[in-house]
C-alpha positions as CSV (number, residue, x, y, z in Angstrom):
1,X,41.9,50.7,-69.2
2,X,44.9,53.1,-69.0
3,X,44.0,56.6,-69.8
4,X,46.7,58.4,-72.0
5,X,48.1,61.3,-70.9
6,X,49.2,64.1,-73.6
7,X,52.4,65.8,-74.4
8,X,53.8,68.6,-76.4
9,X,57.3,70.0,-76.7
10,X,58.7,72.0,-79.2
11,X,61.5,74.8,-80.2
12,X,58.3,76.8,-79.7
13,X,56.5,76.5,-76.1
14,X,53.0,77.6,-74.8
15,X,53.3,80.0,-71.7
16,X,53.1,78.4,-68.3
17,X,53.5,80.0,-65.2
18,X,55.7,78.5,-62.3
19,X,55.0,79.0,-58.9
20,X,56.7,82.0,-57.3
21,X,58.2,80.2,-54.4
22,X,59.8,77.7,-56.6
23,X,60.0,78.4,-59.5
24,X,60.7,75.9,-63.2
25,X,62.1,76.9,-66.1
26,X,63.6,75.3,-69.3
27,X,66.6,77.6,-69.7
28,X,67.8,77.5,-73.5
29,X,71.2,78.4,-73.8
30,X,73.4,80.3,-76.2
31,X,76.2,77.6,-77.4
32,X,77.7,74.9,-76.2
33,X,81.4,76.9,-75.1
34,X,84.4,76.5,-77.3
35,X,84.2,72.2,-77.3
36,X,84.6,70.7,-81.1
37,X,82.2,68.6,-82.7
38,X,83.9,65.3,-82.8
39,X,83.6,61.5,-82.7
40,X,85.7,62.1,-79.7
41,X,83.6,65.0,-78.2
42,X,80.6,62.9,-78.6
43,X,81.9,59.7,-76.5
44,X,81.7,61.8,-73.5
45,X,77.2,61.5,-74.3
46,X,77.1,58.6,-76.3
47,X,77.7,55.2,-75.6
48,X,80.7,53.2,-78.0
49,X,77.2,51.3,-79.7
50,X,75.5,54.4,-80.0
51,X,79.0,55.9,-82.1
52,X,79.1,52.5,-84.1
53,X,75.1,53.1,-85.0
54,X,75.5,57.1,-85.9
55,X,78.3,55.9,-88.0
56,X,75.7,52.8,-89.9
57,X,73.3,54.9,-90.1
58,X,75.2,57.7,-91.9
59,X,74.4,60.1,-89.0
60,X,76.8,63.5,-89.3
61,X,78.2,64.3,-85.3
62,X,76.8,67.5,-84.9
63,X,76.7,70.2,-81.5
64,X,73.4,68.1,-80.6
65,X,75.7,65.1,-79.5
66,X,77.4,67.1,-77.7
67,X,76.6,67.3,-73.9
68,X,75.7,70.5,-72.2
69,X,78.4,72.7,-71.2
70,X,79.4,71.2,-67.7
71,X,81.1,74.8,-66.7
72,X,77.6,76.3,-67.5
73,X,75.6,74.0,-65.4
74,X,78.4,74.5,-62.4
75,X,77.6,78.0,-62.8
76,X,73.9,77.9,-62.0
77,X,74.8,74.8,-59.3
78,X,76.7,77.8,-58.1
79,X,74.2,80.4,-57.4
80,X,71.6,77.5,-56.3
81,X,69.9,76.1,-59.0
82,X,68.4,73.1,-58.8
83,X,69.4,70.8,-62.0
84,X,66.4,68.4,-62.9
85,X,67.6,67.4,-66.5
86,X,70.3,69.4,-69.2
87,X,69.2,68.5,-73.2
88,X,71.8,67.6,-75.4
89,X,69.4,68.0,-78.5
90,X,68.0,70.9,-77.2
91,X,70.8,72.5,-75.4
92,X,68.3,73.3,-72.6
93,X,68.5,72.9,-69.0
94,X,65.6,72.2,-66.7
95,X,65.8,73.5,-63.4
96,X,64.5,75.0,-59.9
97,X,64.9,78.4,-58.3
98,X,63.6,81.2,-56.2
99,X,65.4,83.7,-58.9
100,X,63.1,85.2,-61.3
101,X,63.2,85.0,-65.2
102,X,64.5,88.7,-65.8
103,X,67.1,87.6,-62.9
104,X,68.4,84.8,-64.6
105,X,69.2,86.5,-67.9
106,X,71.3,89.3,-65.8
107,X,73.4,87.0,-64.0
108,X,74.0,84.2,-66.9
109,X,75.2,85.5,-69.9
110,X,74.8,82.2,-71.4
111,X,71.2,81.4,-71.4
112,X,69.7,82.8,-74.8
113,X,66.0,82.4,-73.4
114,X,63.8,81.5,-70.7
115,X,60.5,79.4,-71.0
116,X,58.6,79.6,-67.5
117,X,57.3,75.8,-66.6
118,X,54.4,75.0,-63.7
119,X,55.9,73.4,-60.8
120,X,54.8,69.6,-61.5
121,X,52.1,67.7,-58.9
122,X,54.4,65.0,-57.2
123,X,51.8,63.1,-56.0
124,X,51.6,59.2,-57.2
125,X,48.7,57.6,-59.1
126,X,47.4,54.2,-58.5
127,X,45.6,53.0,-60.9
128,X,65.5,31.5,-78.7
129,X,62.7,29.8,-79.6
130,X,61.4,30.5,-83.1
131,X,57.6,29.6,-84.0
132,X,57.5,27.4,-87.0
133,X,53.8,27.4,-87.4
134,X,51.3,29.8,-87.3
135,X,50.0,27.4,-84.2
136,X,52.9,27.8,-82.2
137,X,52.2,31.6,-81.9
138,X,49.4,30.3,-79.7
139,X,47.3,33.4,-78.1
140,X,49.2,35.9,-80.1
141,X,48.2,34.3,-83.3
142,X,45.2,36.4,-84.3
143,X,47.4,39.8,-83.6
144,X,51.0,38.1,-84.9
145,X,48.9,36.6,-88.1
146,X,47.3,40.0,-88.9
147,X,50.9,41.6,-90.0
148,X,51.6,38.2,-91.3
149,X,54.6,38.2,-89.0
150,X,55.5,34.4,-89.5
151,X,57.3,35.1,-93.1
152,X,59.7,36.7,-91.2
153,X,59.7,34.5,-87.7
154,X,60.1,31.3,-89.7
155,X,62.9,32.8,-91.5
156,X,64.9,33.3,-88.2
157,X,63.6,37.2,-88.1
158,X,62.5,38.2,-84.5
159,X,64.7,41.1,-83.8
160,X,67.8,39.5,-82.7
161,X,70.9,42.3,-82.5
162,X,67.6,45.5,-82.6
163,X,67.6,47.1,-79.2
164,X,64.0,48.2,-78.7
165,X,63.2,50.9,-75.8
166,X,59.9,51.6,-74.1
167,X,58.2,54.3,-72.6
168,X,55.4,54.0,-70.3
169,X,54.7,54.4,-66.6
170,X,56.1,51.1,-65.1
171,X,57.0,47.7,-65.9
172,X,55.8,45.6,-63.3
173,X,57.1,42.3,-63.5
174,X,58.7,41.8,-66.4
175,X,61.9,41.4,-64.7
176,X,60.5,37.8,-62.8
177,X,57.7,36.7,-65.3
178,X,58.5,33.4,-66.9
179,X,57.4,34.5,-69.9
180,X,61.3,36.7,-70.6
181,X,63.4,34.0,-68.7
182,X,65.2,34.0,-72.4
183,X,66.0,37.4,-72.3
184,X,67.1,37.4,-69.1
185,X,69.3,34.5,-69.2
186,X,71.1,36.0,-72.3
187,X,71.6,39.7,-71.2
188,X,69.1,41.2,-73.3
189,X,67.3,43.3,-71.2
190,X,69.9,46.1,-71.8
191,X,69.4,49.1,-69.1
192,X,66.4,50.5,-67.6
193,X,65.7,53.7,-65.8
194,X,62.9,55.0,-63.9
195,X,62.5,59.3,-64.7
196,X,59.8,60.1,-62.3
197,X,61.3,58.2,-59.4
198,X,65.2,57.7,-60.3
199,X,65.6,56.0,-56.9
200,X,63.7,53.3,-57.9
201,X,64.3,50.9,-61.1
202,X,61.9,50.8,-64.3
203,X,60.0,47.6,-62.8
204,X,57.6,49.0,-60.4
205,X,54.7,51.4,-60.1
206,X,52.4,50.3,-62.6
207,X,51.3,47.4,-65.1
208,X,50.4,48.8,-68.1
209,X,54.0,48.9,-69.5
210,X,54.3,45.4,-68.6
211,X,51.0,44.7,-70.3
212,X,52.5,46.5,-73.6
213,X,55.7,45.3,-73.4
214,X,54.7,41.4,-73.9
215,X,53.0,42.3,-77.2
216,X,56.7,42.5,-78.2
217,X,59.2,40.6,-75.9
218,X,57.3,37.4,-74.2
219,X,58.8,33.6,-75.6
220,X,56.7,31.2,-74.4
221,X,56.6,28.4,-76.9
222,X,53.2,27.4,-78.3
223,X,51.7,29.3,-75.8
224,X,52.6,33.1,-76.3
225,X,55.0,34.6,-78.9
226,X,55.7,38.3,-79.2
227,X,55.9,40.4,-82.1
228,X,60.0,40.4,-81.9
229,X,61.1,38.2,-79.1
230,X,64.5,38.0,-79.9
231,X,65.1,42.0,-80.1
232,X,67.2,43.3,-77.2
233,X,65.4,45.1,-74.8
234,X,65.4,48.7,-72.4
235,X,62.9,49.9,-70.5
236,X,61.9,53.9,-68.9
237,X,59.6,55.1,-66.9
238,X,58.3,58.5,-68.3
239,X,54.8,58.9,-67.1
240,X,53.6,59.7,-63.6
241,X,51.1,58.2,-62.2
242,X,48.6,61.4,-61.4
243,X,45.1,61.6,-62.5
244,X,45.6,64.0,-65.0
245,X,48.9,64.5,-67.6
246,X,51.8,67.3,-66.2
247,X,53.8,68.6,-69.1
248,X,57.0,67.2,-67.1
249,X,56.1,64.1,-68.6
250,X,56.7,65.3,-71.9
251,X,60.3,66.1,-70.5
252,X,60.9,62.9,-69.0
253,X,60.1,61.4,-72.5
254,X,62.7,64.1,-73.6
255,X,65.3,62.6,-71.3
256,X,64.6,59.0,-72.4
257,X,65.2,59.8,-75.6
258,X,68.4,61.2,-75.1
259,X,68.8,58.4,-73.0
260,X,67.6,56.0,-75.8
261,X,69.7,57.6,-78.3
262,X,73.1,57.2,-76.0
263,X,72.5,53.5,-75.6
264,X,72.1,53.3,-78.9
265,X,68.9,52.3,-79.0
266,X,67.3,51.6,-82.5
267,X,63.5,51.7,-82.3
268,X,61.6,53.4,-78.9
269,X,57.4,52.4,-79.1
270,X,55.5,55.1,-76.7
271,X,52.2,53.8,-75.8
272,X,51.7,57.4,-74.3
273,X,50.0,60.8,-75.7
274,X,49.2,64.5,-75.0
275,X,47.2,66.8,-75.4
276,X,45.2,68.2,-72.3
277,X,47.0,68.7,-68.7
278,X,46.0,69.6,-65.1
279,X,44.3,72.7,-64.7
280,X,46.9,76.0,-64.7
281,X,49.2,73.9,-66.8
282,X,48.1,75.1,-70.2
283,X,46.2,72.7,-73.0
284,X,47.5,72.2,-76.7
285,X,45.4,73.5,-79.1
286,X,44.1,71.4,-82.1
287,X,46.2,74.0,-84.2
288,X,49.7,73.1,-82.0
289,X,49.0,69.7,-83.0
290,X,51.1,70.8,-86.1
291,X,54.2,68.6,-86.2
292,X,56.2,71.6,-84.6
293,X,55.2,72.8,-81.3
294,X,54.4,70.6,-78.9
295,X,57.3,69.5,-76.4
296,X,56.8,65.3,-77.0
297,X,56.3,65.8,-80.6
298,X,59.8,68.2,-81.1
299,X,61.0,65.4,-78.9
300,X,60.2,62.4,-81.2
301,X,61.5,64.3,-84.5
302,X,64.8,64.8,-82.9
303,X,64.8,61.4,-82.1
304,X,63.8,60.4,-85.6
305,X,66.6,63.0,-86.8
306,X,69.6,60.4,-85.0
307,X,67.8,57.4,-86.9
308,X,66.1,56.0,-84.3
309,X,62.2,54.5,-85.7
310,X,59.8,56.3,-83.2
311,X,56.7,54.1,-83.2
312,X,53.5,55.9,-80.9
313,X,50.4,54.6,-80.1
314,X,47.2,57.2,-81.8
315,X,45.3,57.8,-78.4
316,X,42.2,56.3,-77.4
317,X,39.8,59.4,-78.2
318,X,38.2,58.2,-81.0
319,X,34.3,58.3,-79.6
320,X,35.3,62.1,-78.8
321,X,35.4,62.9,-82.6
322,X,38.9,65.2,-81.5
323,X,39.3,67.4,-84.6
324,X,43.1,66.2,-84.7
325,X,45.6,63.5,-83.7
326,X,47.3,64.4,-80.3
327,X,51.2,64.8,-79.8
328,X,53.6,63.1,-80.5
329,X,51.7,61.8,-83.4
330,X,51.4,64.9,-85.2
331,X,55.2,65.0,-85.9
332,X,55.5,63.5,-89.6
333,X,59.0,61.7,-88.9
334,X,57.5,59.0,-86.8
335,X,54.8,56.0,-87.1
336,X,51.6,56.9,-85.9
337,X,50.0,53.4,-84.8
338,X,45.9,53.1,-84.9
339,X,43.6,50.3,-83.6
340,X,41.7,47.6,-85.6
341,X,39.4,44.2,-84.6
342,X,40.1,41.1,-85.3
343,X,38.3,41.8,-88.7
344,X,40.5,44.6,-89.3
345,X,37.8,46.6,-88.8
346,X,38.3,50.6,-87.5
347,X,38.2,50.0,-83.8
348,X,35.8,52.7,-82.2
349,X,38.2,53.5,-79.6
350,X,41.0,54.4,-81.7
351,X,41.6,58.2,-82.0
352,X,41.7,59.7,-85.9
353,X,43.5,62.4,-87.4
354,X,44.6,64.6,-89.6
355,X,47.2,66.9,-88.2
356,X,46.6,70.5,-88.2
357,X,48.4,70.8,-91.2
358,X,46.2,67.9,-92.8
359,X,48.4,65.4,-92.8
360,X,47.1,61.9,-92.9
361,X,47.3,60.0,-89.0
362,X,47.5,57.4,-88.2
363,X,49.8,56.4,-90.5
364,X,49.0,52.3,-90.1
365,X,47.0,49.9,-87.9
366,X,47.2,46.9,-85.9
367,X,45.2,44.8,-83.3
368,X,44.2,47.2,-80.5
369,X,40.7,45.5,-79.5
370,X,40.9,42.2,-77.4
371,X,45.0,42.0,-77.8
372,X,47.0,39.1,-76.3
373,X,49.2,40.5,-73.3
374,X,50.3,39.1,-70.4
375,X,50.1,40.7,-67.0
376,X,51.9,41.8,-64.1
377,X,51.1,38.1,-62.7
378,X,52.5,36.5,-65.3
379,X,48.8,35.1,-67.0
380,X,47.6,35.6,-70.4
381,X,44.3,38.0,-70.6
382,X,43.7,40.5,-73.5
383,X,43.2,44.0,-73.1
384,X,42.2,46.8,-75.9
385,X,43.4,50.4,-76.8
386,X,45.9,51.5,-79.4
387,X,48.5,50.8,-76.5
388,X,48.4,47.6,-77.2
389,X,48.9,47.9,-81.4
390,X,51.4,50.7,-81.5
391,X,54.2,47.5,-79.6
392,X,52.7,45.3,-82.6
393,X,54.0,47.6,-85.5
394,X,57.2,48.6,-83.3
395,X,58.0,44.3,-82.8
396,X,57.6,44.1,-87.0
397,X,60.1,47.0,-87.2
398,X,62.9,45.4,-85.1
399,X,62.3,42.3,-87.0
400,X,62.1,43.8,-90.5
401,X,65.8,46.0,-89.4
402,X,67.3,42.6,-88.6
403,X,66.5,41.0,-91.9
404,X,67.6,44.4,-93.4
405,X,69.7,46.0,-91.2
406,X,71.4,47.7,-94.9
407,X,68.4,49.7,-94.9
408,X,67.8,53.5,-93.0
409,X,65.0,53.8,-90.2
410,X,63.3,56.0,-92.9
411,X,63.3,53.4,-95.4
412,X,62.0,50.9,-92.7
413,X,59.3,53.3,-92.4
414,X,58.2,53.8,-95.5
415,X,58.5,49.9,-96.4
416,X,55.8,49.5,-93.0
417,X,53.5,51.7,-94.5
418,X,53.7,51.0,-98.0
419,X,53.0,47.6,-97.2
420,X,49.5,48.8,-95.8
421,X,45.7,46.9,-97.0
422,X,44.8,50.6,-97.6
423,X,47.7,52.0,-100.0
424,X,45.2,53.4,-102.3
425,X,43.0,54.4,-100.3
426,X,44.4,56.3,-97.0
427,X,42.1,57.9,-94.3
428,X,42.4,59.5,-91.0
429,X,40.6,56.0,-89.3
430,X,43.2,53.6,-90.7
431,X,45.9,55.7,-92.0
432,X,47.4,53.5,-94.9
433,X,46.0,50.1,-93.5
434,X,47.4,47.0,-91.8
435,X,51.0,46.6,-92.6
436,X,52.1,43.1,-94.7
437,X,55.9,42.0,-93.1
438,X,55.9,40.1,-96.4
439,X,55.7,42.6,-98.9
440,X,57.1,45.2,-96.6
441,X,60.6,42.9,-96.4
442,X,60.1,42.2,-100.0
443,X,60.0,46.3,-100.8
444,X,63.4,46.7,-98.3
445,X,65.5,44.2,-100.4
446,X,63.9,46.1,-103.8
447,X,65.6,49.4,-104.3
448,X,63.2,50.8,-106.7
449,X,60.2,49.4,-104.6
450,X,60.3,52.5,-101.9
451,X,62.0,55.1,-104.1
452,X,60.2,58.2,-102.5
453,X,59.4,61.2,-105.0
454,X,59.5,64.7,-104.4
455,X,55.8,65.2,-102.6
456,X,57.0,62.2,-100.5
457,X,60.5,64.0,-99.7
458,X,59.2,67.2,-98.5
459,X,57.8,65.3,-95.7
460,X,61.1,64.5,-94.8
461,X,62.4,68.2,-94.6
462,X,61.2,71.1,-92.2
463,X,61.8,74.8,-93.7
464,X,60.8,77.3,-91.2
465,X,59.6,79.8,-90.8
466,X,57.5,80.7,-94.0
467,X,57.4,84.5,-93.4
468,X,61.2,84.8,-92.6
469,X,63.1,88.3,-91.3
470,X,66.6,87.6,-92.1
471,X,67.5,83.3,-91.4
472,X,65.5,79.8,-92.5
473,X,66.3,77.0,-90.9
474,X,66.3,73.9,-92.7
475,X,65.4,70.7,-90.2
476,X,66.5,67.3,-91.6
477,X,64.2,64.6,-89.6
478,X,65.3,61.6,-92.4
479,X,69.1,61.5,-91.6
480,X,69.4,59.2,-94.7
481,X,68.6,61.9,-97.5
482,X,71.4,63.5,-99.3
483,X,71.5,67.3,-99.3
484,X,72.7,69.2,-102.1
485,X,72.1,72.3,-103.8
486,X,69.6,75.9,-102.1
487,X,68.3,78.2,-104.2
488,X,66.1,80.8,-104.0
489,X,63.9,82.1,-107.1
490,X,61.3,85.5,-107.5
491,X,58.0,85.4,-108.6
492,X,59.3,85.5,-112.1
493,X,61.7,82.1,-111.5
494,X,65.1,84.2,-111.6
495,X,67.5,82.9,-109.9
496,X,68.7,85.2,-106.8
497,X,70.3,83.2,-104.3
498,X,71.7,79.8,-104.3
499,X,74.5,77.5,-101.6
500,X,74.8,74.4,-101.1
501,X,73.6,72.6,-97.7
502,X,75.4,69.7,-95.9
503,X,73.8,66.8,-94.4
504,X,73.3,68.1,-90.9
505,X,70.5,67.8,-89.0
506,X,70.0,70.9,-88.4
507,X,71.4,74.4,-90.3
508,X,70.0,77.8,-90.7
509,X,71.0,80.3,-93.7
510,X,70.7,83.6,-94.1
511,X,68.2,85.1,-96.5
512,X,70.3,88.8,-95.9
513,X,69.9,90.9,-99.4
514,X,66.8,89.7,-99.9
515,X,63.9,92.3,-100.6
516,X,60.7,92.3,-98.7
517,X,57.9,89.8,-101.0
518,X,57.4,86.3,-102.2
519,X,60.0,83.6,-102.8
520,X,60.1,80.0,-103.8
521,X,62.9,77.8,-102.3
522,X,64.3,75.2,-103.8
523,X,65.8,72.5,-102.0
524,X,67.6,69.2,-103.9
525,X,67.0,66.1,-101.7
526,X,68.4,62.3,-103.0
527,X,69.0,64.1,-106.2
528,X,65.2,65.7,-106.8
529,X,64.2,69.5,-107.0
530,X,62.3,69.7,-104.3
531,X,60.2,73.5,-103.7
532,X,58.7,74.9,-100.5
533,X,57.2,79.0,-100.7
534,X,58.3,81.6,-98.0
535,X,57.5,85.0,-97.4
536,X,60.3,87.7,-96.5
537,X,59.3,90.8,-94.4
C-alpha cells in the first residue's frame, strides 16, 4: 500500500537549514512593483476559464492573481539565482544559490524575508454512458451505492462541464487504459504536468494516482463506473518518489495549485499528507497541525480562498493513535475525507483527528477498505487506505456542482457534510458520517436548508494574530461570504474602533490608538455579528 508522505506550509515556517554549497530558500517579497489589480492584469496568470470562474464564483481580483514581478525575478536570474518556482498567492520565490541569507537581503531591496529550505533528495522511489441501475455500476456498486450516488447519475449528474485536478505521484496509464477512451475521445483530460520531473508528462513514475484516479474518472458500462465519469479531467505530479516525505513536496503541491487555479480548475482531491520528513528536514509538531502553519495546509486554504473545493484524503495512521490529523487536513476550509468498510464501519487504518485547535477531522467518510480501482494494467482489483475514499467524496462534489452549479464551493461543502449518517453525532473517527448525494442535492436547491449561523461562520474567517502589536489581518477562506461592518469593543462593550471590510481575501487593519489590554472584535459576516477576542500589547 502507498505510504503518505506529510506536508506543511504556512505564512509561518519551521526553520530548516540548506546546505552551504547550495543553498534553498523561499524568498518572500515586499510587493508586487507598481502593476494594478485588474481583470486585465490577471490574464497574464490566469487562464480566460479561470477569469470566467473568479467572476461565477464572486471572487474579487486581488494582488494574489497577480504574477510575480518578472523585473524582480530578472534581477536574481541576474546575479545567479536559480528559479525553481515564483508564488502568485504567496508572492514568494523559490530558488538556489551559493549567496547567503544576510547576502540576499543587502543586494535585493525587494525581498521582505528569507525562510532557509534543506536542499531536497533527488533520488527516485520505486515503489457518456450513464448507469441507469444500481447494477450497471458493476464493481463500484458497493462504494458508488454507499453515497447513494445513483440519484444523481440517473438524473444525468456525473460531473459533466466540473474540471477536477489530482495530485499524486504518477498516473501510470490512465492515458491508454480502456477504461477513459470517453474522456479521451472528447477532450476531457484537460492539461497535465509532472512537478518533480517537468521533462516528463503526468503519466509515468508511479501507479497509485492511476489507482485513485479510477475511483472518479473510469466509464466502463456495467462493468466499472466512477464516482463522476463525466467531469473533465487534469492531472499533476506532486510527490516524489523517495522513501521518506521532503518538504519540496509540499511546494510542488503549492505550484499545482496555482497551476489548478489558472486552469480554472474547480475541485483538486489530494490523496497525499504530511507530517514527518527525512532526517535534518524538520517534523511538524502535533501543535503546527493548527490550520495555519504548515506549508500544504496554508496551500489548500488559499486554494479554498479562489473557490476551488479542496478534497484530501485523512492519512492512513489510524493504528498509531497520532494525537492529531496531519496537514493539509488540519486547514478548516477543505474536506477532510476518512475511511469506512463496507458496513460503514470506522476502518482501523484510517487516521483520526481533532486538530490542534480541537476541531473536528475528518470531516466525512467514504469506502477506503477493499475499494474498486483499476490499475496501471487496465484490470479491476481493490485496494484500501483513505486514498482510495478521499476521490469518492471529491467525484460526488463535481457531480453535486453540476446539478448546482448556482451554488458556492462553500455551500457544496457544507451540503456534503450536512448530508452525513453522523450529523448529530460527530467524532474524530468518522467526522460527520457518510455523505447522502440525495439529501445533500436536496439541501443545495433549499436556501434555508445550509444557512450557516454564526459558530458555523467563524470557521470561515481567520483573525490573526490574537495578541496583536499594531495590525490584524483578517483571512477570508469562504470567498462567498459578504463582509461588512469591524468593530472593536473594551471589556466594558464600548464601542472604540469600528470600519468597514471589503470582500477580499485577504486585508490587514490597523489596531494603531489602541491601549495595551483585552478586546473583543466584532466581525459582520452574511449579515450576522460574528465575535473573535484579541489581546493588544
Amino acid at each position: 500500500m502507498f505510504t503518505h508522505k506529510f506536508f506543511t506550509l504556512g505564512l509561518l515556517l519551521i526553520s530548516l537549514h540548506g546546505k552551504a554549497q547550495n543553498n534553498q530558500y523561499l524568498l518572500f517579497l515586499t510587493n508586487k512593483g507598481s502593476v494594478a489589480v485588474s481583470e486585465k492584469n490577471a490574464a497574464s496568470a490566469l487562464s480566460p476559464l479561470a477569469i470566467n470562474k473568479h467572476k461565477q464564483r464572486g471572487i474579487v481580483f486581488s494582488e494574489t492573481d497577480l504574477p510575480v514581478n518578472t523585473a524582480y525575478l530578472q534581477a536574481m536570474q541576474h546575479q545567479g539565482l536559480i528559479i525553481h518556482f515564483a508564488s502568485r498567492w504567496l508572492n514568494m520565490v523559490h530558488v538556489s544559490t551559493a549567496l547567503t541569507a544576510t547576502q540576499l537581503l543587502q543586494i535585493f531591496p525587494f525581498i521582505q524575508s528569507v525562510q532557509p529550505l534543506q536542499g531536497e533528495s533527488t533520488n527516485t522511489r520505486t515503489d457518456a454512458d450513464v448507469p441507469l441501475t444500481t447494477a450497471g455500476f458493476g464493481s463500484t456498486a458497493t462504494q458508488n451505492n454507499m453515497l447513494n450516488l445513483l440519484c444523481l447519475h440517473q438524473n444525468g449528474y456525473t460531473g459533466r462541464g466540473v474540471l477536477v485536478a489530482f495530485f499524486d505521484i504518477g498516473f501510470l496509464g490512465v492515458d491508454t487504459i480502456k477504461a477513459y477512451d470517453s474522456a479521451r475521445v472528447q477532450n476531457r483530460f484537460i492539461s497535465n504536468r509532472n512537478f518533480v520531473s517537468p521533462e516528463k508528462n503526468a503519466f509515468s513514475n508511479h501507479y497509485h494516482g492511476s489507482l485513485v484516479f479510477s475511483t472518479v474518472g473510469a466509464l466502463w458500462p456495467n462493468t466499472f463506473i466512477g464516482a463522476a465519469p463525466g467531469a473533465d479531467y487534469a492531472f499533476a505530479v506532486t510527490e516524489i518518489n523517495n522513501a521518506n516525505d521532503v518538504h519540496q513536496e509540499e511546494l510542488n503541491w503549492l505550484a499545482a495549485a496555482e497551476w489548478a487555479d489558472s486552469l480554472g480548475v474547480d475541485i483538486i482531491n489530494s490523496s497525499l499528507s504530511y507530517r514527518t520528513f527525512e532526517p535534518g528536514q524538520g517534523d511538524y509538531t502535533d501543535a503546527q497541525m493548527d490550520g495555519k502553519t504548515a506549508i500544504i495546509t496554508n496551500a489548500a486554504r488559499w486554494a479554498a480562498a479562489k473557490g476551488i473545493i479542496v478534497v484530501n484524503s485523512a492519512g492512513n495512521e489510524g493504528s498509531f493513535k497520532a494525537t492529531t490529523i496531519n496537514a493539509p487536513c488540519d486547514a478548516d476550509s477543505i474536506l477532510c475525507v476518512g475511511g469506512v468498510d463496507a458496513n460503514k464501519q470506522y476502518f482501523s487504518m484510517s487516521s483520526i483527528g481533532p486538530t490542534a485547535t480541537g476541531k473536528i477531522k475528518p470531516d466525512v467518510v467514504a469506502m477506503g477498505s477493499n475499494t474498486a480501482v483499476i490499475s496501471d494494467a487496465g484490470y479491476i482489483t481493490f485496494a484500501s487506505g483513505t486514498s482510495f475514499s478521499s476521490p469518492l467524496i471529491a467525484g460526488l462534489a463535481a457531480c453535486l456542482k453540476q446539478a448546482n452549479p448556482q451554488r458556492s464551493s462553500w455551500e457544496i461543502i457544507r451540503a456534503i457534510t450536512v448530508s452525513g449518517n453522523h450529523l448529530n453525532n460527530p467524532d474524530n473517527f468518522y467526522g460527520y458520517g457518510v455523505p447522502d448525494a440525495c439529501r445533500a442535492d436536496s439541501l443545495l436547491k433549499t436556501y434555508t436548508g445550509i444557512a450557516p449561523t454564526p459558530d458555523e461562520l467563524k470557521k470561515r474567517v481567520l483573525v490573526y494574530p490574537t495578541i496583536v502589536t499594531d495590525y490584524l489581518s483578517i483571512e477570508l477562506t469562504d470567498p462567498s461570504l459578504d463582509v461588512g461592518a469591524f468593530t472593536v469593543f473594551d471589556i466594558s462593550g464600548k464601542k472604540l474602533k469600528s470600519t468597514t471590510l471589503i470582500n477580499e481575501a485577504l486585508q490587514i487593519v490597523s489596531l494603531d490608538g489602541l491601549l495595551p489590554g483585552f478586546y473583543l472584535v466584532q466581525i459582520e459576516l452574511n449579515s450576522l455579528p460574528v465575535n473573535f477576542r484579541i489581546v493588544k500589547k
